[in-house]
Biotite code that builds the C-alpha atoms (Angstrom):
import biotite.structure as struc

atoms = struc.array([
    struc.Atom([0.000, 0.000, 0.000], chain_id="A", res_id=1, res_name="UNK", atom_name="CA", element="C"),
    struc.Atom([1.175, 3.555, -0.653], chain_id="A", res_id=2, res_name="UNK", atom_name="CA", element="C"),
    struc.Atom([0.505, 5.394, 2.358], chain_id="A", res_id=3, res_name="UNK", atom_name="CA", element="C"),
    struc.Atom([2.346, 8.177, 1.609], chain_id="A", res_id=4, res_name="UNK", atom_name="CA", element="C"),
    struc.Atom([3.838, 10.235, -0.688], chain_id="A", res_id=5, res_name="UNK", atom_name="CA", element="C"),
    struc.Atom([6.492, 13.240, -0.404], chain_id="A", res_id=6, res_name="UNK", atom_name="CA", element="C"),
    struc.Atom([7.848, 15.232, -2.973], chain_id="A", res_id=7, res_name="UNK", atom_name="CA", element="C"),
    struc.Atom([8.220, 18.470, -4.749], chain_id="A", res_id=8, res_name="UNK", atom_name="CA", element="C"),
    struc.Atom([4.369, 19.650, -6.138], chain_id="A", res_id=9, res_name="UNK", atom_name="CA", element="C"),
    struc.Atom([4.887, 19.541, -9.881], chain_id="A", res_id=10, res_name="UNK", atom_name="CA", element="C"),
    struc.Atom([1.097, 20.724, -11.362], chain_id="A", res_id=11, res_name="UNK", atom_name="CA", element="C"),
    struc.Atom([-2.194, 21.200, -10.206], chain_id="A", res_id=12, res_name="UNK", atom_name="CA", element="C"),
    struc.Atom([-5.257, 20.313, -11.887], chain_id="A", res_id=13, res_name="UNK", atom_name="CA", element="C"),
    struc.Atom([-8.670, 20.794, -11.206], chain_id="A", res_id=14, res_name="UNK", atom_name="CA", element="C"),
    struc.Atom([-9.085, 17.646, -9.037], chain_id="A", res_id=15, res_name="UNK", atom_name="CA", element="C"),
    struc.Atom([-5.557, 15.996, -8.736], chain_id="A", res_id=16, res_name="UNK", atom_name="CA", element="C"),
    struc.Atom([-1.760, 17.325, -8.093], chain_id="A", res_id=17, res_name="UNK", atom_name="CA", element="C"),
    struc.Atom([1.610, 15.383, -9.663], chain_id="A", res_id=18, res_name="UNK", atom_name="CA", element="C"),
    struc.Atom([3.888, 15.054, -6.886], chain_id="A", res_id=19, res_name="UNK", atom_name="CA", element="C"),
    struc.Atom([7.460, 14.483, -8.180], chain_id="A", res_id=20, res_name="UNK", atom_name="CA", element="C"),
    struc.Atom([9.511, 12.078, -5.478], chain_id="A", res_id=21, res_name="UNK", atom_name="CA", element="C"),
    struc.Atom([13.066, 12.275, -5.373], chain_id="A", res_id=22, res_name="UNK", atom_name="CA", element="C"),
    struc.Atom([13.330, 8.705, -6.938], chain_id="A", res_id=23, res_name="UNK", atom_name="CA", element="C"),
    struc.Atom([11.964, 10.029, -10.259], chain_id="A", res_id=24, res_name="UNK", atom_name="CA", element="C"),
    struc.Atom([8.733, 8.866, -9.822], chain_id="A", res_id=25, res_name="UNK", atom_name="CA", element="C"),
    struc.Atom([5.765, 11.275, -10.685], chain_id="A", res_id=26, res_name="UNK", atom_name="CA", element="C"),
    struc.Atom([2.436, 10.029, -8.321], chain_id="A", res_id=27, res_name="UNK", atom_name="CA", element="C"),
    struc.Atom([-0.782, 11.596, -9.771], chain_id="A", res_id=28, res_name="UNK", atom_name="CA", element="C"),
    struc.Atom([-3.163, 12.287, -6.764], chain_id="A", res_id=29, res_name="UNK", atom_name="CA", element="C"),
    struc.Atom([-6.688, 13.188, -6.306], chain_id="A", res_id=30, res_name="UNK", atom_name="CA", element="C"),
    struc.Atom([-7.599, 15.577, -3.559], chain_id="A", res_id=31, res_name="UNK", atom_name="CA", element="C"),
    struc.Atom([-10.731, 17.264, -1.881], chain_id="A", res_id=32, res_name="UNK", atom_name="CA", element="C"),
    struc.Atom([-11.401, 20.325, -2.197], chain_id="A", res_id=33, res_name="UNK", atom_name="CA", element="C"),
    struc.Atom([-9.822, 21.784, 1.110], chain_id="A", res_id=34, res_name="UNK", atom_name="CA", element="C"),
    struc.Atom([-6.634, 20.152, 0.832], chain_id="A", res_id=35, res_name="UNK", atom_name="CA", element="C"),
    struc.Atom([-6.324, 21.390, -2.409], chain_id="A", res_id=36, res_name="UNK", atom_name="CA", element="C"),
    struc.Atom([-6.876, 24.971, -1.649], chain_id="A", res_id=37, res_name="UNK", atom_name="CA", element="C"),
    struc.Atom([-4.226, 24.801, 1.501], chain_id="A", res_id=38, res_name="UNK", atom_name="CA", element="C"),
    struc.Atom([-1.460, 22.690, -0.964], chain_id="A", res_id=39, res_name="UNK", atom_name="CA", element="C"),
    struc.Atom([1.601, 25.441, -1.312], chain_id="A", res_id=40, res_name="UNK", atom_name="CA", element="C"),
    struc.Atom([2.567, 26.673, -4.303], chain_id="A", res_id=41, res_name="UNK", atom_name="CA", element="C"),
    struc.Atom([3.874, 24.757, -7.202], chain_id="A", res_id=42, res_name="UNK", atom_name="CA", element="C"),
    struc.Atom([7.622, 23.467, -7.115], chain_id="A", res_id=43, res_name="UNK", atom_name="CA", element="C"),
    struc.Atom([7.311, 23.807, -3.354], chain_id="A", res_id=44, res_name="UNK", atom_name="CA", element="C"),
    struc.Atom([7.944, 20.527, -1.568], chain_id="A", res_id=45, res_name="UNK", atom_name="CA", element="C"),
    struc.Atom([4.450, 18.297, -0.205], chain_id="A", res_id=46, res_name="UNK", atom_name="CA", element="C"),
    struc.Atom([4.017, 15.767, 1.414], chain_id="A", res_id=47, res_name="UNK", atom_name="CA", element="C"),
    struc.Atom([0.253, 13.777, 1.208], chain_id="A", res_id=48, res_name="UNK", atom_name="CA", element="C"),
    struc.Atom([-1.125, 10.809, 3.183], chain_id="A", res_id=49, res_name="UNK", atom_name="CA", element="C"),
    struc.Atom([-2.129, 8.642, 0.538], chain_id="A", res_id=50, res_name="UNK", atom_name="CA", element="C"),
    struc.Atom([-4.745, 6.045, -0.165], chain_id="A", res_id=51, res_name="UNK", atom_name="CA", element="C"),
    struc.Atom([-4.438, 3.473, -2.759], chain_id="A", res_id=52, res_name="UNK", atom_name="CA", element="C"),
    struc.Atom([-7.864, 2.046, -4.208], chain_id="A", res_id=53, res_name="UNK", atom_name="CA", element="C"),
    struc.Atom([-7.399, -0.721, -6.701], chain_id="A", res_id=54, res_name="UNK", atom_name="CA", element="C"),
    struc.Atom([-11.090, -1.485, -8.890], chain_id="A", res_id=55, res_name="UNK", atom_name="CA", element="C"),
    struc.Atom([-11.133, -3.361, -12.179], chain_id="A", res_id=56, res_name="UNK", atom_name="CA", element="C"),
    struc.Atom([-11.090, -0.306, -14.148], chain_id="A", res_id=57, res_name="UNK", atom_name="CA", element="C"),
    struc.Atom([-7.521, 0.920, -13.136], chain_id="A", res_id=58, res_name="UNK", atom_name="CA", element="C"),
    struc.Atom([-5.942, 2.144, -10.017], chain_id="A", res_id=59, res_name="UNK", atom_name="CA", element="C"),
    struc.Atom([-6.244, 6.263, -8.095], chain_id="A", res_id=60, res_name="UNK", atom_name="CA", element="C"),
    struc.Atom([-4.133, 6.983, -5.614], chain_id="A", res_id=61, res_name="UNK", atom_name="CA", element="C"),
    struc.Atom([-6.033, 9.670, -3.070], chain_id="A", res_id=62, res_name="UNK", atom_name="CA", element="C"),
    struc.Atom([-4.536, 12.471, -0.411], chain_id="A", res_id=63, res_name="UNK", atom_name="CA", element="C"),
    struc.Atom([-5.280, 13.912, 2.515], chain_id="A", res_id=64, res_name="UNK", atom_name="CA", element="C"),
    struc.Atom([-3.342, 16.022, 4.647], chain_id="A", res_id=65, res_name="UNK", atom_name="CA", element="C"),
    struc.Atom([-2.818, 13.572, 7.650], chain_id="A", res_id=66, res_name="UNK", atom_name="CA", element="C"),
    struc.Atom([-3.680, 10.171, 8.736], chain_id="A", res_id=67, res_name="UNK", atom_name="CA", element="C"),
    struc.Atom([-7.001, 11.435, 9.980], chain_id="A", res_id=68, res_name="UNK", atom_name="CA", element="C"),
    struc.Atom([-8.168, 12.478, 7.086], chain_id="A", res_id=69, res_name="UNK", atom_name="CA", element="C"),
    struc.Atom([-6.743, 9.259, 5.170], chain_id="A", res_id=70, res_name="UNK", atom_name="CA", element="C"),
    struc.Atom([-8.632, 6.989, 8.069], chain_id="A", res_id=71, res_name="UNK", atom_name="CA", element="C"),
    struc.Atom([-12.164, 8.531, 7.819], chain_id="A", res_id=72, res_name="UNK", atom_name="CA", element="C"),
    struc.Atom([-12.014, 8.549, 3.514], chain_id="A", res_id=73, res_name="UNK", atom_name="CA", element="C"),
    struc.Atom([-10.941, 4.183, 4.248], chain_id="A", res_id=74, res_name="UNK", atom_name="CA", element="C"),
    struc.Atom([-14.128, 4.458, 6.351], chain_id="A", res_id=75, res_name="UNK", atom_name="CA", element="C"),
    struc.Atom([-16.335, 6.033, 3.523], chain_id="A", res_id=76, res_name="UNK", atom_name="CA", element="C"),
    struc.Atom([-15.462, 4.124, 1.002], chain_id="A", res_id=77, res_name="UNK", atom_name="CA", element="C"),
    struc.Atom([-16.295, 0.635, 3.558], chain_id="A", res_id=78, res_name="UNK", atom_name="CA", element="C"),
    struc.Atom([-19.941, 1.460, 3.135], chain_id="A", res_id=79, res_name="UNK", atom_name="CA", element="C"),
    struc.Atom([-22.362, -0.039, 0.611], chain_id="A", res_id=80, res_name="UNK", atom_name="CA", element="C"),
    struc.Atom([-22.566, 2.504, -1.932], chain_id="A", res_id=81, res_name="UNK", atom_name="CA", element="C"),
    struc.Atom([-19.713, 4.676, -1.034], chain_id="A", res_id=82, res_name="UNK", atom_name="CA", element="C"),
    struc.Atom([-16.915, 4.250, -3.576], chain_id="A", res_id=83, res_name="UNK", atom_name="CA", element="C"),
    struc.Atom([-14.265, 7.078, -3.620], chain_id="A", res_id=84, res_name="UNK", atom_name="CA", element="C"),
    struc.Atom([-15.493, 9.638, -6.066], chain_id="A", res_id=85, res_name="UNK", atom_name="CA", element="C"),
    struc.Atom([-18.265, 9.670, -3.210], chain_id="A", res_id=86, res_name="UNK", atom_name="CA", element="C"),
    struc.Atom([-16.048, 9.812, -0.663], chain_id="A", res_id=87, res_name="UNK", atom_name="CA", element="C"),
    struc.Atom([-14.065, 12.524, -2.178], chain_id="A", res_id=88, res_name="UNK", atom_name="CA", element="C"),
    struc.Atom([-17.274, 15.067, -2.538], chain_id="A", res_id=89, res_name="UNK", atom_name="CA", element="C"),
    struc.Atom([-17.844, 14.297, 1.028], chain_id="A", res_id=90, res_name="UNK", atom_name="CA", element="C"),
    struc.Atom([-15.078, 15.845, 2.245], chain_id="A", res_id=91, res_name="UNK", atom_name="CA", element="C"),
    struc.Atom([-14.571, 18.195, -0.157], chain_id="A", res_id=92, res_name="UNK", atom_name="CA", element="C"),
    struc.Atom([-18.084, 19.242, 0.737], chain_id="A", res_id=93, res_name="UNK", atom_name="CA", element="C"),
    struc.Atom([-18.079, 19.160, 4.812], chain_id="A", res_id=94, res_name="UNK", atom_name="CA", element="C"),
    struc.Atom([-14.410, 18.073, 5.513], chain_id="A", res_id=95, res_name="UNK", atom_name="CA", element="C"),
    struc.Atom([-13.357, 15.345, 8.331], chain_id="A", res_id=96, res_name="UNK", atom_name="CA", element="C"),
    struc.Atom([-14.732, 17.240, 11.627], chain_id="A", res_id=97, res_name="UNK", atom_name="CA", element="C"),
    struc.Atom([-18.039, 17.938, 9.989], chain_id="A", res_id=98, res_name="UNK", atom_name="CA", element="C"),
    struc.Atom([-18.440, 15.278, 8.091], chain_id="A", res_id=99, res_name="UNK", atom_name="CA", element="C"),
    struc.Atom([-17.220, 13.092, 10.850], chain_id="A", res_id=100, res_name="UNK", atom_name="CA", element="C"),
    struc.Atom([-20.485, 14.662, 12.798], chain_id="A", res_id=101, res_name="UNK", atom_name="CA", element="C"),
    struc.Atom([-23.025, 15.104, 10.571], chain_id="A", res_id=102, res_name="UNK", atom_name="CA", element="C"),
    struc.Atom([-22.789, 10.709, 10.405], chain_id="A", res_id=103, res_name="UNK", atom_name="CA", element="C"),
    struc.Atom([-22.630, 10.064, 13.928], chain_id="A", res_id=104, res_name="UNK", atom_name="CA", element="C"),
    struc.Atom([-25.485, 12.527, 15.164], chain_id="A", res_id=105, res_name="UNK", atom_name="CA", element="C"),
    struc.Atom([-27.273, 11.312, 11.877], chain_id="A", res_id=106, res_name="UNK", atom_name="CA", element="C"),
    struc.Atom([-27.709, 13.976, 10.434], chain_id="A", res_id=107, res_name="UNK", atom_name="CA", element="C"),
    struc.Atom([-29.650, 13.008, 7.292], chain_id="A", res_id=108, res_name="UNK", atom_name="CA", element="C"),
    struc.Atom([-30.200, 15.976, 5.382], chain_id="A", res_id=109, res_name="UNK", atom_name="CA", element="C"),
    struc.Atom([-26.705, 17.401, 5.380], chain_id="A", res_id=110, res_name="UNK", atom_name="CA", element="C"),
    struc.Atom([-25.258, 14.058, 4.428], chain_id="A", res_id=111, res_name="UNK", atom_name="CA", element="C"),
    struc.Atom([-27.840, 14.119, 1.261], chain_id="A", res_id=112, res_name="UNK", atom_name="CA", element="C"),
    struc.Atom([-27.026, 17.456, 0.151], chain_id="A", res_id=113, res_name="UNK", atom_name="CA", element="C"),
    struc.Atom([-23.175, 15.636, -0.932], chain_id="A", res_id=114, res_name="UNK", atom_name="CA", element="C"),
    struc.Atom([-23.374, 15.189, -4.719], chain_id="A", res_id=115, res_name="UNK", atom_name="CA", element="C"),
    struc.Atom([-24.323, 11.725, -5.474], chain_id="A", res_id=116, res_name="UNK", atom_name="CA", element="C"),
    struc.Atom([-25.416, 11.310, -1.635], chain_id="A", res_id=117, res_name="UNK", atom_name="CA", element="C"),
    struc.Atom([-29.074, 10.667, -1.603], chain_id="A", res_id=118, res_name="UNK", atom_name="CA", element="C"),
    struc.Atom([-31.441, 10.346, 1.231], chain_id="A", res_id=119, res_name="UNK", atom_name="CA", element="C"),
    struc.Atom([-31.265, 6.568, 1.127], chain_id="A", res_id=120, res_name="UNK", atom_name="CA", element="C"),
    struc.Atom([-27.216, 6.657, 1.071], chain_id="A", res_id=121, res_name="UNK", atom_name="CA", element="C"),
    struc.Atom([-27.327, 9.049, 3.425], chain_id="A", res_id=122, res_name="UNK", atom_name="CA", element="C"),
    struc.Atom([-29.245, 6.844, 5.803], chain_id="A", res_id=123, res_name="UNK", atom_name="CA", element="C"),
    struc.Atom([-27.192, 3.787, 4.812], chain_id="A", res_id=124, res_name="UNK", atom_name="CA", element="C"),
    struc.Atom([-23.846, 5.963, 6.227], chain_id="A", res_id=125, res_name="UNK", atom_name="CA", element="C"),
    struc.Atom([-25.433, 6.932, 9.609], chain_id="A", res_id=126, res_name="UNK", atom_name="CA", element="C"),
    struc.Atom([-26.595, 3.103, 10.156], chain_id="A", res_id=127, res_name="UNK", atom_name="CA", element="C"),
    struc.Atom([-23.424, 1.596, 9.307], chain_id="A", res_id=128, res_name="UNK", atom_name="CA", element="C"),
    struc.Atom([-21.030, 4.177, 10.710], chain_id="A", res_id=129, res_name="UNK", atom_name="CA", element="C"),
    struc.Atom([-22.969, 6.527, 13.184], chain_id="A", res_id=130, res_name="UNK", atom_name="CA", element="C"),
    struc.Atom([-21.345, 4.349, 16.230], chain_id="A", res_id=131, res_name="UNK", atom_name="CA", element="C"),
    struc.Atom([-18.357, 3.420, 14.266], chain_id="A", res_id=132, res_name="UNK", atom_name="CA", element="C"),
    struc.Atom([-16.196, 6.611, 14.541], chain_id="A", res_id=133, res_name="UNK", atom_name="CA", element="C"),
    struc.Atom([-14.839, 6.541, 18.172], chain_id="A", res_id=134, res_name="UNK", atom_name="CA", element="C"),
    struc.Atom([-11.429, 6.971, 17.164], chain_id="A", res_id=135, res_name="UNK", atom_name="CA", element="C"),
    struc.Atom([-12.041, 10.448, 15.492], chain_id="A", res_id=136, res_name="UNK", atom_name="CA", element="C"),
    struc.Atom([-13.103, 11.810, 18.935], chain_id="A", res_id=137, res_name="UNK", atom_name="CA", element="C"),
    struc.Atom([-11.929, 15.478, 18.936], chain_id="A", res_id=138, res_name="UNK", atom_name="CA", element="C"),
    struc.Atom([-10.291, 15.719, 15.530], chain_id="A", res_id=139, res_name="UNK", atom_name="CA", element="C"),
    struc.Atom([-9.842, 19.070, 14.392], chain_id="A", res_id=140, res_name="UNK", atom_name="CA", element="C"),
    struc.Atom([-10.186, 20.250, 10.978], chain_id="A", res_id=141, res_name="UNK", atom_name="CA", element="C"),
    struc.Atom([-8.265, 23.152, 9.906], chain_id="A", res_id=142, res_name="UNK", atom_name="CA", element="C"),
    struc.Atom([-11.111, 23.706, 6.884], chain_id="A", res_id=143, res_name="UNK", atom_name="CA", element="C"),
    struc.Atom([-13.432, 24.259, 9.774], chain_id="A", res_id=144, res_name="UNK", atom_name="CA", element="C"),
    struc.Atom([-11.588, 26.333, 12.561], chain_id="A", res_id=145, res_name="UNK", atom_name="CA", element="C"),
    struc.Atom([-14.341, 29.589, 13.154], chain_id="A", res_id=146, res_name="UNK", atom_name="CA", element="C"),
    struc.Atom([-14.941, 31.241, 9.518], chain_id="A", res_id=147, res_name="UNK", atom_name="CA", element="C"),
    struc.Atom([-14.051, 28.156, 8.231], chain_id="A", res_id=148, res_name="UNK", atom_name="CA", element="C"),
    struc.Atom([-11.145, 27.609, 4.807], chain_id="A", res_id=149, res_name="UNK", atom_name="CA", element="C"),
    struc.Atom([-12.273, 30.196, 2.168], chain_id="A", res_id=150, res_name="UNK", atom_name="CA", element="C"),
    struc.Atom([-12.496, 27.670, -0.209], chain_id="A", res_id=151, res_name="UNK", atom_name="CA", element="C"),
    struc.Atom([-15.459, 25.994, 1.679], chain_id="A", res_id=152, res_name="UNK", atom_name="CA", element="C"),
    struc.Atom([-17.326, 29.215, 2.912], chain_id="A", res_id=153, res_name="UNK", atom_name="CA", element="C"),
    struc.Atom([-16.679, 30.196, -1.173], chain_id="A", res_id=154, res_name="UNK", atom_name="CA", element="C"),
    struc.Atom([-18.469, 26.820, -2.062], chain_id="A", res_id=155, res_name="UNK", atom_name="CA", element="C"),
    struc.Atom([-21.352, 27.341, 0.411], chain_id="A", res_id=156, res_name="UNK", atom_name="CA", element="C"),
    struc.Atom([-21.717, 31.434, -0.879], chain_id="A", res_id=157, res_name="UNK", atom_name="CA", element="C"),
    struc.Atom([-22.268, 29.679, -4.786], chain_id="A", res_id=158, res_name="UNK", atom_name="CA", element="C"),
    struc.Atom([-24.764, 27.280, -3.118], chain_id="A", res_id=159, res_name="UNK", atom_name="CA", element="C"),
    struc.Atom([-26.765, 30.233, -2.152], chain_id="A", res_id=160, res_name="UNK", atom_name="CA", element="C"),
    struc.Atom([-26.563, 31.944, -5.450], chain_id="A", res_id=161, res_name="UNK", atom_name="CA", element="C"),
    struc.Atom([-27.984, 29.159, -6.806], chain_id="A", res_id=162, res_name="UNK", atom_name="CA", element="C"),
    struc.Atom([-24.642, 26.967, -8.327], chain_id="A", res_id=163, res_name="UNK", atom_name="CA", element="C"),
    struc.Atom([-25.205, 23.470, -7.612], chain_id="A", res_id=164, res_name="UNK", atom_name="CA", element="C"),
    struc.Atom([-22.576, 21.751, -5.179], chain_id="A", res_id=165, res_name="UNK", atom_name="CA", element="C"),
    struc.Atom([-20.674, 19.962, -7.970], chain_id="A", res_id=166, res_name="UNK", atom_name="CA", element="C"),
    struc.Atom([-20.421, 23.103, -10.600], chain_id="A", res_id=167, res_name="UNK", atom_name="CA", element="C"),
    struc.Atom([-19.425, 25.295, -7.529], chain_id="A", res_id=168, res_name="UNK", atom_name="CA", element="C"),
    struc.Atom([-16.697, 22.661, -6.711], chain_id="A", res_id=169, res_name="UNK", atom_name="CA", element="C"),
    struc.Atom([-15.242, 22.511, -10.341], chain_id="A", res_id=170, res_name="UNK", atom_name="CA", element="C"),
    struc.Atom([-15.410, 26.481, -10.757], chain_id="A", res_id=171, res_name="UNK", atom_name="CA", element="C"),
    struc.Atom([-13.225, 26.965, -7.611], chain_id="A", res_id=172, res_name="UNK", atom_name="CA", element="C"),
    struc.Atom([-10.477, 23.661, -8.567], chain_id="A", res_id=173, res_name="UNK", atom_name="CA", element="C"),
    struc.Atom([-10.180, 25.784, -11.641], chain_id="A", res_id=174, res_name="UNK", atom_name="CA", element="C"),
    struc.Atom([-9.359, 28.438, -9.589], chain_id="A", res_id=175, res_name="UNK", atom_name="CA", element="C"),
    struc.Atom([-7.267, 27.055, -6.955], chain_id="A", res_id=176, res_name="UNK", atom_name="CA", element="C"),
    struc.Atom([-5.688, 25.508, -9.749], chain_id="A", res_id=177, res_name="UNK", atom_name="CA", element="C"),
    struc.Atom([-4.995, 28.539, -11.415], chain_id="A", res_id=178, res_name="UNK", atom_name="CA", element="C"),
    struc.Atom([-3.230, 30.131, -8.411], chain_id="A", res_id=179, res_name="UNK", atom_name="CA", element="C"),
    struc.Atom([-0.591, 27.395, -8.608], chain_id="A", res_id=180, res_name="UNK", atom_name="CA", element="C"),
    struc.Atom([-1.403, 27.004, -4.757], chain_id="A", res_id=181, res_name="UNK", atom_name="CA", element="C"),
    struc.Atom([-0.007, 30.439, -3.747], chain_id="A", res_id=182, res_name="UNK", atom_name="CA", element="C"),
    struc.Atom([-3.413, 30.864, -1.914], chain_id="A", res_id=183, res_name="UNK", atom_name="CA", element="C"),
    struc.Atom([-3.542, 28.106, -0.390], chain_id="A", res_id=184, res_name="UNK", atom_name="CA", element="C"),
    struc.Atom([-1.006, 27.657, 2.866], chain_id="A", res_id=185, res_name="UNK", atom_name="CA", element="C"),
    struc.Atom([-2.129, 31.335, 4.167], chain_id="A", res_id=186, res_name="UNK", atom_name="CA", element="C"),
    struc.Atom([-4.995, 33.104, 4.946], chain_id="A", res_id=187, res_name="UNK", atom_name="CA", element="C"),
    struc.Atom([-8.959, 32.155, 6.118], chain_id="A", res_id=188, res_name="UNK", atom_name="CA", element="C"),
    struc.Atom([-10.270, 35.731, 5.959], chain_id="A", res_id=189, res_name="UNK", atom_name="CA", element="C"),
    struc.Atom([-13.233, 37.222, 4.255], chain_id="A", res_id=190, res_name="UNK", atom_name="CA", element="C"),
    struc.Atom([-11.298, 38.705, 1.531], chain_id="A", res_id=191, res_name="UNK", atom_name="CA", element="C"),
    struc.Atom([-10.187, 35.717, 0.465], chain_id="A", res_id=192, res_name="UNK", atom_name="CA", element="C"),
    struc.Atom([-13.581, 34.076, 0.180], chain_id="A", res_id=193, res_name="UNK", atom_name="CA", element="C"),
    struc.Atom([-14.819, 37.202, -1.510], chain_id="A", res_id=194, res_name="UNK", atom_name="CA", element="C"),
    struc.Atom([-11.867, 36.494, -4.023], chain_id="A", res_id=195, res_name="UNK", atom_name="CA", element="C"),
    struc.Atom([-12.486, 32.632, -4.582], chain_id="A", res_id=196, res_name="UNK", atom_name="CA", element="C"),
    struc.Atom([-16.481, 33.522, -5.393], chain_id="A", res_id=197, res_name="UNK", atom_name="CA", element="C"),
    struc.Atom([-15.473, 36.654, -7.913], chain_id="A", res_id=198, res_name="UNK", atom_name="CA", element="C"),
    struc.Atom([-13.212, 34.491, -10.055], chain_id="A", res_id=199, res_name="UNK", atom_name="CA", element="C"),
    struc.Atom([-15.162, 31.337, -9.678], chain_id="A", res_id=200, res_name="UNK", atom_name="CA", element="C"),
    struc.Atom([-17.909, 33.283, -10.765], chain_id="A", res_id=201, res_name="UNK", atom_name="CA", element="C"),
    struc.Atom([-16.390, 34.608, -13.986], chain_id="A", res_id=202, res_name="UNK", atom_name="CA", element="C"),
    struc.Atom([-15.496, 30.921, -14.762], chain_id="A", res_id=203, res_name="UNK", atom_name="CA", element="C"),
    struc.Atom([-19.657, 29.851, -13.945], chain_id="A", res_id=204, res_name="UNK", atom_name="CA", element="C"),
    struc.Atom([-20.805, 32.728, -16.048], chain_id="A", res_id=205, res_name="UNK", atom_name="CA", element="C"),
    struc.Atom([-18.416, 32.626, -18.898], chain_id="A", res_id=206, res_name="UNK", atom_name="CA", element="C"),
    struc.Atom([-17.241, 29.051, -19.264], chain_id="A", res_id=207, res_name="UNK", atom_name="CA", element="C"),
])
């Protein structure tokens, strides 16, 4: 199993980084959404927990930013129905802390408002996991410290302007991806929020 991977970021893309290791090998990794947006800047050196998920139609390596993140996405992708893609939205959409509660207190509706979460997934998560998740007992989440990552109050602020979850998710990659991650290590404030939604917003309105 790869369980990690360390490196110097070579390219960001809308959903996955290239991590160069010093042994010449280039790992292709998909990421959520908040890992993404805190990744530093290209050519800067990364290191990922990783998660290898073999399926009959080829092999994706995933990342998180620590084992707790890595250990909750294994957990996901354990349920009936739940296969990484899934998983992925999940926390890209709530992140470990909240995602991690919105199973155990069962918390049906927020679960089904993940793309490709519906109401009887949803309810298939909280029975299988709800008192599974003992071991993520006072994890913190740096997407959801108070005011929360920008990238995730900037997907919630599309929400309400109408953008479904998965078109406000793509517009900000693109964006985040545009930045070559200099956005990402530093700040949580408004302005930064404000930023994400103006040029996520010209991508939504102007393809």
């Amino acid at each position: 199993m790869i369980a990690r991977v360390s490196g110097r970021l070579a390219a960001k893309d809308a959903d996955r980084v290239m991590i160069d290791t010093t042994g010449g090998v280039g790992y292709e990794v998909v990421v959520p959404l908040g890992v993404m947006e805190r990744l530093p800047a290209v050519g800067a050196a990364v290191s990922l927990a990783t998660e290898l998920v073999v399926r009959e139609d080829g092999w994706a390596l995933y990342g998180f930013e620590d084992d707790t993140g890595r250990r909750f996405f294994q957990r996901l992708i354990g349920v009936t129905g739940i296969g990484p893609k899934i998983a992925i939205a999940l926390l890209s959409a709530l992140g470990v802390e909240r995602g991690v509660r919105a199973v155990k207190e069962r918390n049906i509706a927020l679960l089904a408002s993940v793309p490709g979460i519906g109401k009887k997934t949803a309810e298939r998560l909280a029975l299988e996991l709800a008192d599974k998740l003992g071991e993520f007992e006072g994890t913190v989440d740096a997407s959801i410290v108070p005011g929360g990552g920008a990238a995730e109050a900037a997907l919630h602020a599309l929400e309400r302007l109408g953008y479904s979850t998965v078109e406000a998710d793509r517009a900000l990659r693109q964006t985040l991806a545009a930045d070559g991650g200099s956005g990402g290590a530093g700040g949580k404030t408004g302005s930064d929020t404000e930023a994400l939604v103006r040029r996520a917003l010209q991508l939504l309105t102007h393809g």
